[in-house]
FIKOL-725859 format. One line per 8 residues: number of its first residue (from 1); their letters; for each residue x, y, z of C-alpha. Coordinates in steps of 0.02 Angstrom, whole numbers, plus 50000, padded with zeros to 5 digits. Layout:
// FIKOL-725859
NUM> a> X Y Z ~ ...
END
This chain:
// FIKOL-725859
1> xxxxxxxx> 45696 50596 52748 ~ 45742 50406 52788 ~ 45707 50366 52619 ~ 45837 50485 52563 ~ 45965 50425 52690 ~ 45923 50236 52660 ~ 45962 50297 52451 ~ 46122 50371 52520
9> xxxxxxxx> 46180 50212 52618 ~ 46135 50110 52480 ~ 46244 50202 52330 ~ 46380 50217 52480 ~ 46380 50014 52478 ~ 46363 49998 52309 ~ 46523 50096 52270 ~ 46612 50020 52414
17> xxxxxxxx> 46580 49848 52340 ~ 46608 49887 52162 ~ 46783 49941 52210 ~ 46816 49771 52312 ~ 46763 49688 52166 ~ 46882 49796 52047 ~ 47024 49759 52177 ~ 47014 49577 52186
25> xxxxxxxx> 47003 49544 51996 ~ 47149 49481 51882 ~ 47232 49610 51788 ~ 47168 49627 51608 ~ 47319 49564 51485 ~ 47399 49714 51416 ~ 47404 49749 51246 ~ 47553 49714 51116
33> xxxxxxxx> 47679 49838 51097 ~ 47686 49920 50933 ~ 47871 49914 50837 ~ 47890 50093 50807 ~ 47965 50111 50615 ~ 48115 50226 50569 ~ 47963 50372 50544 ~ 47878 50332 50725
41> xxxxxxxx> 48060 50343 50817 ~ 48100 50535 50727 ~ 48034 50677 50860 ~ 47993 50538 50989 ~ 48073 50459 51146 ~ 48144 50324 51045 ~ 48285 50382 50969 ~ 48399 50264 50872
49> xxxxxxxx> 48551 50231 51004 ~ 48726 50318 50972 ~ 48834 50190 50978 ~ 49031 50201 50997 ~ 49077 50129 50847 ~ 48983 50101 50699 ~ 48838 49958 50700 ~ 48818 49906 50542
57> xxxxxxxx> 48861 49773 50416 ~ 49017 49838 50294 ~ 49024 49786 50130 ~ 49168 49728 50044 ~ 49219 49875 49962 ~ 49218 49959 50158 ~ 49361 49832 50213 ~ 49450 49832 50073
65> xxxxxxxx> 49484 50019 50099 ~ 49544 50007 50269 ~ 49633 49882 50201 ~ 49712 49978 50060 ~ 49761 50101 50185 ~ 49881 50022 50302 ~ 49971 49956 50154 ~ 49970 50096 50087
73> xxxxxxxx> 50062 50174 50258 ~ 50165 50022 50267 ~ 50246 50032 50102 ~ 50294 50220 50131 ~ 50338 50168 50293 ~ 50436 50018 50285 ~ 50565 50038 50149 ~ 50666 49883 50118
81> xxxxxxxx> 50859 49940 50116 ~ 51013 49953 50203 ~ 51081 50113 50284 ~ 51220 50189 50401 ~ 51156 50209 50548 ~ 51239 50377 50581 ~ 51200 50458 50424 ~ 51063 50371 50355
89> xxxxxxxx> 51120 50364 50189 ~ 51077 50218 50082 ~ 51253 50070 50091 ~ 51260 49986 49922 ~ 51436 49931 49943 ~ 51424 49756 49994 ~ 51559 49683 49943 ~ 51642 49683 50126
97> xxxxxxxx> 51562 49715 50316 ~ 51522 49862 50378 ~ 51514 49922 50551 ~ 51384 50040 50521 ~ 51267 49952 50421 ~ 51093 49941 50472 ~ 50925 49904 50411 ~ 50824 50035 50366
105> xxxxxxxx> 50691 50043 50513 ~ 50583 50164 50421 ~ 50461 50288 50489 ~ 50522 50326 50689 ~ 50644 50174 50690 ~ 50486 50070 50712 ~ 50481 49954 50583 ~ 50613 49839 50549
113> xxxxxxxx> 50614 49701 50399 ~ 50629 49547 50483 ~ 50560 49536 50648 ~ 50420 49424 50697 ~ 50284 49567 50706 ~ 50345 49613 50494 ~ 50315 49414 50479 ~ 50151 49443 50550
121> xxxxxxxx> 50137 49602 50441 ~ 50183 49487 50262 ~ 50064 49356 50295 ~ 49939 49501 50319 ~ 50004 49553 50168 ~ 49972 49397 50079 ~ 49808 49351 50166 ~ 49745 49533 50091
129> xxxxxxxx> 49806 49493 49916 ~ 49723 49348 49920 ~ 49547 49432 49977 ~ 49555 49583 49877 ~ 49646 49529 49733 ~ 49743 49678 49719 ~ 49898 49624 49673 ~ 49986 49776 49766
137> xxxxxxxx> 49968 49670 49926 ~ 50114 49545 49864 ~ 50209 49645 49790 ~ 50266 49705 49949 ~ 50280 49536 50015 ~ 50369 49496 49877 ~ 50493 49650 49871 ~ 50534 49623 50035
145> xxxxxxxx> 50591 49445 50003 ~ 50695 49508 49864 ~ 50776 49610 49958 ~ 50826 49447 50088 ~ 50868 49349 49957 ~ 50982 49494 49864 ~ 51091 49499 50033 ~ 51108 49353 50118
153> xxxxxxxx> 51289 49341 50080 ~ 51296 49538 50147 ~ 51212 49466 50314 ~ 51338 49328 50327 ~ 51483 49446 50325 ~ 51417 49536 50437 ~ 51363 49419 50566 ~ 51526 49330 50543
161> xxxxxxxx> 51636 49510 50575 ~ 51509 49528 50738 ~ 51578 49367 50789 ~ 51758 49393 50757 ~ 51716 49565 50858 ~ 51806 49693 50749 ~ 51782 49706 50549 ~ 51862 49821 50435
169> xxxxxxxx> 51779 49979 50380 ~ 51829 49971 50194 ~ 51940 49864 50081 ~ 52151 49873 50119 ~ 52108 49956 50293 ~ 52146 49877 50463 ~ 51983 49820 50575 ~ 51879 49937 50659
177> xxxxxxxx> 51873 49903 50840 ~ 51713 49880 50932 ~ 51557 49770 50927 ~ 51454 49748 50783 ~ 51290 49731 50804 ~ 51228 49553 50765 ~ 51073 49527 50828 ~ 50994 49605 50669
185> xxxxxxxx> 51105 49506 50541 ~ 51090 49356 50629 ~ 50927 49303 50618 ~ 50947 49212 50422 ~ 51107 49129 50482 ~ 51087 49083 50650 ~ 50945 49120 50757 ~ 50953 49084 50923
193> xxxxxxxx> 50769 49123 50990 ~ 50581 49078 50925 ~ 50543 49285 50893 ~ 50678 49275 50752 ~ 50612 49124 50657 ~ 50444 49059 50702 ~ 50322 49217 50630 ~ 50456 49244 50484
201> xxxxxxxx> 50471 49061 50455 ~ 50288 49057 50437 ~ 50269 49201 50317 ~ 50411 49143 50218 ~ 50335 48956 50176 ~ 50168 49036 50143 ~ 50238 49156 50006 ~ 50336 48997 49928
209> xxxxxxxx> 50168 48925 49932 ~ 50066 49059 49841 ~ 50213 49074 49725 ~ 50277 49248 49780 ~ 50455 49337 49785 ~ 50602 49201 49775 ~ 50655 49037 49817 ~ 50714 49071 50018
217> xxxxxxxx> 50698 48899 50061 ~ 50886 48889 50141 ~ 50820 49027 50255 ~ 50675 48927 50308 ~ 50765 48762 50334 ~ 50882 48870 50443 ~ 50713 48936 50550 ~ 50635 48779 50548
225> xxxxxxxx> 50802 48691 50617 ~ 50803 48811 50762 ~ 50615 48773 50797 ~ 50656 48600 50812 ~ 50829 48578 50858 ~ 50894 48728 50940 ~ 50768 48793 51053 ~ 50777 48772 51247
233> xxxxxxxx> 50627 48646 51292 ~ 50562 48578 51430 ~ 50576 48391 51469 ~ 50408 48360 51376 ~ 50468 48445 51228 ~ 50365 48595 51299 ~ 50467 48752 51203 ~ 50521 48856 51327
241> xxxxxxxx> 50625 49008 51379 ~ 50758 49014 51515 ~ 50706 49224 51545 ~ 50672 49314 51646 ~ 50638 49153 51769 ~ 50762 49018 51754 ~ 50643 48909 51635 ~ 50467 49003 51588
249> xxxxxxxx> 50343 48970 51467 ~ 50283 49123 51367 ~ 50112 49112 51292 ~ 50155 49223 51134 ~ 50283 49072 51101 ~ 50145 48977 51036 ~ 50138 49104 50888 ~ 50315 49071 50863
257> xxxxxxxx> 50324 48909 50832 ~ 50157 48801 50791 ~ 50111 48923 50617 ~ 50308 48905 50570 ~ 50284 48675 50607 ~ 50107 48661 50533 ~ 50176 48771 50380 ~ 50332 48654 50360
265> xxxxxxxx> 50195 48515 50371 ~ 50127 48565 50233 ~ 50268 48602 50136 ~ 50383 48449 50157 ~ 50211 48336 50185 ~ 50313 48277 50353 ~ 50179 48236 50485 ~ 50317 48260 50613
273> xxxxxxxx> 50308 48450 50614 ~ 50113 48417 50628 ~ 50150 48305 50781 ~ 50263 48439 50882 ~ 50136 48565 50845 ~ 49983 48475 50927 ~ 50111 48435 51059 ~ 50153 48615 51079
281> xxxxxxxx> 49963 48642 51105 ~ 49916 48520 51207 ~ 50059 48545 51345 ~ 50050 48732 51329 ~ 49856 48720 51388 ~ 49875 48604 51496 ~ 49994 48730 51586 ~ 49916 48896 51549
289> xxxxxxxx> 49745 48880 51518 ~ 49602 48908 51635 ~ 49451 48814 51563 ~ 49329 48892 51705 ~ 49366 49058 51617 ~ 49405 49000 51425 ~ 49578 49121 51456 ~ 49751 49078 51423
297> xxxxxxxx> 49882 49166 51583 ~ 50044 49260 51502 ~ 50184 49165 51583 ~ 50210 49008 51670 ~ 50373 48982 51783 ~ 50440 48789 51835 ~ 50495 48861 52003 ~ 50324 48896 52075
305> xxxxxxxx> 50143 48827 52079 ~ 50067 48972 52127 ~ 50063 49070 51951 ~ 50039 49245 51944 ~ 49895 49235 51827 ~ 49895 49390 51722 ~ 49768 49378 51565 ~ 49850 49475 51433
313> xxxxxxxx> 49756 49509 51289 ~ 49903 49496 51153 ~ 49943 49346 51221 ~ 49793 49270 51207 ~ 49792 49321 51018 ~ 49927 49230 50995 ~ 49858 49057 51071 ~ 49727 49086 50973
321> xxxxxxxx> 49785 49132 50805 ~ 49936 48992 50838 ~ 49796 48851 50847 ~ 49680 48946 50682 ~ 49825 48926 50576 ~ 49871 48750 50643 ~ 49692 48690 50607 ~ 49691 48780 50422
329> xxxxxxxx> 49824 48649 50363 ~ 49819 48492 50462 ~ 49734 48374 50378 ~ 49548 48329 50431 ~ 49615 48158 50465 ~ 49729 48187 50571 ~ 49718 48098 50748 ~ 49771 48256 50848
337> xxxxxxxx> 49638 48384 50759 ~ 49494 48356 50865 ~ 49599 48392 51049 ~ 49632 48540 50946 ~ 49463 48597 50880 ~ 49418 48584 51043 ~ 49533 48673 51128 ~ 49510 48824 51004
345> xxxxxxxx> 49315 48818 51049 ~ 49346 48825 51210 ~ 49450 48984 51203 ~ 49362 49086 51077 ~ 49204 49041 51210 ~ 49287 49134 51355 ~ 49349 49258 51213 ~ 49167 49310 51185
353> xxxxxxxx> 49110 49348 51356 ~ 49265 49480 51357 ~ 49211 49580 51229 ~ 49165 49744 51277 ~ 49047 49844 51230 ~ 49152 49949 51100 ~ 49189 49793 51024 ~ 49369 49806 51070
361> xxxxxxxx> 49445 49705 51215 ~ 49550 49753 51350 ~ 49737 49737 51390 ~ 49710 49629 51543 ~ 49536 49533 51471 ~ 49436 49513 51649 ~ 49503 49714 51691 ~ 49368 49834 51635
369> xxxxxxxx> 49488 49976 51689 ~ 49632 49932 51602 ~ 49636 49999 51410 ~ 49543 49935 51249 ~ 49690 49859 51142 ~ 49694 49851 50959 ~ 49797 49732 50921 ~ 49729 49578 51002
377> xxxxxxxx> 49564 49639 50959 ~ 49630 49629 50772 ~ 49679 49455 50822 ~ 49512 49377 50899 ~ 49425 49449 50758 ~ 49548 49370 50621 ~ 49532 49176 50739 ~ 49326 49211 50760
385> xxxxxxxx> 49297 49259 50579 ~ 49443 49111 50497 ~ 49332 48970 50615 ~ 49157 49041 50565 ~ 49215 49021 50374 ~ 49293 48852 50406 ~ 49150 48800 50483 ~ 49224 48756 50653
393> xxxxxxxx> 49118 48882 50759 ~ 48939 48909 50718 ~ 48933 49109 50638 ~ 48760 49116 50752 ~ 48868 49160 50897 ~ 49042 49226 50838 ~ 48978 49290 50677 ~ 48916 49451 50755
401> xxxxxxxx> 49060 49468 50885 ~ 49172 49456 50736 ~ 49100 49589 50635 ~ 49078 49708 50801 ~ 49249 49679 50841 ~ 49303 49732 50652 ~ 49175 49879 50651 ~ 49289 49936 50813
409> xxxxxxxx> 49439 49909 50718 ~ 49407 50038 50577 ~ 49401 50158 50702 ~ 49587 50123 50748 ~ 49631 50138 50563 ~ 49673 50325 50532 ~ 49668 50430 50373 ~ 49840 50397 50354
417> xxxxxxxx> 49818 50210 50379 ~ 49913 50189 50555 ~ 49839 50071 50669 ~ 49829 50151 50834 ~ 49811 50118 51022 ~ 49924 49966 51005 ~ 50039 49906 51147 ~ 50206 49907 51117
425> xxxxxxxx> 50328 49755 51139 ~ 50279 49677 51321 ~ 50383 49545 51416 ~ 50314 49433 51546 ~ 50239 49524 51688 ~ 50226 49465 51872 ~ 50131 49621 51916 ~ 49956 49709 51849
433> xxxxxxxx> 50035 49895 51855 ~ 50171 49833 51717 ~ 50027 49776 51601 ~ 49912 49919 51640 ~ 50047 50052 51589 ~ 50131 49980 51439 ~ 50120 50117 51303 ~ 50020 50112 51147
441> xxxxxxxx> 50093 50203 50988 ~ 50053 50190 50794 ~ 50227 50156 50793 ~ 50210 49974 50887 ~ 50231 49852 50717 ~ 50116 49721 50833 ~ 49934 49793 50763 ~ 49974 49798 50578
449> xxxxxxxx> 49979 49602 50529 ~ 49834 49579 50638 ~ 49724 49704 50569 ~ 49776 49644 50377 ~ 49745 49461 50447 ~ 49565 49530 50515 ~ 49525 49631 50365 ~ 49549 49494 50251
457> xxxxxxxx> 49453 49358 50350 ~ 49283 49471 50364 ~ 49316 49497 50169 ~ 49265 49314 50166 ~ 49140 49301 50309 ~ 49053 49440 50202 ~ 49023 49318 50067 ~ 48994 49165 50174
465> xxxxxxxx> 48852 49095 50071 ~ 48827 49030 50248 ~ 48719 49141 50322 ~ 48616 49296 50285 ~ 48662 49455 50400 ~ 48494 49540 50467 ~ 48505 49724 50501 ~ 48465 49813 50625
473> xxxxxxxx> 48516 49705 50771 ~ 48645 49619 50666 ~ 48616 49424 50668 ~ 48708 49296 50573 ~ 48553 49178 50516 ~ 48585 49016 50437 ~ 48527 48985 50251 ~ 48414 48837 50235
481> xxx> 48520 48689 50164 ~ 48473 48670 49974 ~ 48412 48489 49919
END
């Protein structure tokens, strides 16, 4: 019987201690994980993820339909022709002003001819042509143009009637009274703000360029002169606005004027419009830039120092695409490109960590709650893709947020090609609820040149010889350099 308890005592011990033993001993090193194939993840837990938009690489043929489709919508939507305004019928009397004449506005009164968001919308147009090929693309640049250049004179006699306040409704009758409306007419003979020259200026000197639609290099000396001359500045040379604060800087005004100066650069080969558009740049950032964030505020006013500091996402497009299309024509050489180049890293840096994770961005960039926005989405992706291909930004990092951001933008592209969810026309704010309730609408002309500019730049980061683009997680891998 003692033998049989001392047994029991002992296998009680020897447990006891074989469990301290197990306790007190590293853990053994776990064993790989297996990569589960496409077969492994079917029936399982792993099922591949449903993301919003669609997570793959397009092909060429991909963009170039999306492409085909908002100039498709465009054309039908955007005649180029005059009517009267009260009962829309075609005027092709132009031999004296009328006081109903009006341009065509097309589809919902949305589109008119020659406002800065068509410029945008031609050198889309152009950009695309030159991607695709298709020749359709400049044609309707080039149409358009025609249609400028066929009635200038028309717009002078009407602009100069508006003036004179009263112009007679047909030949041998007495002068209608009333106001004309100038603001429409006036922009080819004498514009009096940056929205009616600087995009359109822009757009004009590139088609001269490429050699498409005529010679409308009166209209562009006109533009440019008002870019230079005419424009309220500040007493840097800052250009500025005197609305709706006595004397404001608007971010969007770097769109409408540096593309228009680095375009007449080129043109004329007179490194003075280079100069003011570094300036323009430089003094604009060093007002409205935060570089702890990479983001670019909406307005700036000379009465205050406390800005209200509202990050608008168009906005920001604008700075951004303003300095892309600087950098695309001023020469390498040129003392002021490197401030530049760096100043365009620097934003597209704070760019990327606002991306969400639709691959749109939002109206107000650091507000999660306010809406996605498609047309400054359209515009990081054109400036992203544009500096991966030039080889200013390294297609590692903006390489994929380029072609998420695109991927996003397709599904803003309807069947009919409208680009939708795009704010409408926005002034400078002072308050978040004005930027969180601005409207979107198909109908806002602001998302079409960006998504044409977009299209055509990941047409060309597609065949970046570059890099190779992985799938699956979609990586932008550099190509060993050849010998």
């Amino acid at each position: 019987m003692n033998r049989r308890l001392l047994s029991v005592v002992f296998s009680l011990v020897a447990g006891l201690a074989a469990a301290l033993r197990a306790q007190n001993a590293p853990p053994a090193a776990a064993a790989p994980p297996s990569e589960p194939g496409p077969a492994a993840l079917v029936g399982s837990a792993f099922q591949p993820p449903e993301y919003p938009v669609p997570y793959r690489t397009p092909t060429v043929a991909d963009v170039t339909a999306v492409l085909e489709r908002v100039r498709a919508y465009q054309a039908a939507a955007c005649p180029a022709r005059l009517i009267n305004r009260r009962t829309r019928e075609e005027i092709t009397d132009f031999s004296h002003a009328n006081p109903e004449a009006s341009f065509d506005r097309g589809e919902h009164n949305a589109f008119p001819p020659l406002s800065y968001e068509a410029g945008v919308t031609y050198a889309g147009m152009l950009e695309a042509g030159a991607a695709t090929g298709d020749p359709q693309f400049n044609e309707f640049v080039a149409r358009r143009f025609q249609f400028v250049a066929d009635h200038l004179a028309f717009f002078k006699l009407q602009y100069e009637a508006a003036q004179a306040g009263a112009a007679p409704s047909a030949p041998g009758l007495p002068p209608s009274p009333g106001q004309m409306r100038r603001y429409e007419f006036r922009s080819t003979i004498d514009p009096q703000t940056l929205d009616e020259c600087g995009a359109m200026g822009a757009a004009m000197i590139k088609a001269r360029l490429a050699g498409v639609g005529p010679d409308l290099l009166p209209v562009i000396h006109t533009y440019l002169a008002h870019i230079s001359h005419g424009q309220f500045r500040l007493p840097d040379g800052t250009l500025a606005r005197q609305g709706p604060q006595p004397v404001t800087l608007w971010l969007d005004d770097m769109y409408m004027s540096i593309p228009a100066l680095a375009q007449m650069g080129k043109l004329t080969g007179d490194t003075s419009y280079y100069d003011d558009a570094i300036r323009q740049v430089k003094q604009f950032s060093a007002r409205m830039f935060d570089r702890q964030r990479g983001l670019y505020m909406h307005g700036w006013a000379a009465d205050t120092d406390d800005h209200p500091e509202f990050l608008w996402a168009r906005a920001n497009g604008w700075a951004a695409m303003a300095m892309v299309e600087l950098l695309s024509v001023l020469p390498e050489d040129h003392p002021g490109r490197a401030e530049v180049l760096a100043q365009l890293r620097a934003h597209l840096h704070g760019l990327v960590a606002c991306q969400s994770g639709t691959g749109l961005w939002h109206q107000l960039l650091d507000r999660d709650d306010s809406y996605l926005e498609t047309s400054a989405s359209a515009m990081f992706v054109f400036s992203m893709a544009r500096a991966v291909n030039r080889g200013w930004v390294s297609g590692v990092t903006y390489g994929p947020v380029a072609q998420l951001g695109w991927n996003a933008l397709t599904t803003k592209v309807n069947a009919e090609g409208q680009v939708e969810d795009t704010c409408v026309g926005t002034g400078m704010g002072a308050d978040p609820a004005f930027y969180y309730h601005r409207p979107r609408s198909p109908f806002a002309q602001h998302g079409y040149g960006p998504v044409l500019l977009a299209g055509a730049e990941m047409i060309r980061l597609l065949q970046n010889d570059h890099y190779t683009i992985t799938r699956g997680t979609i990586q932008f891998v550099p190509k060993a350099a050849k010998p």
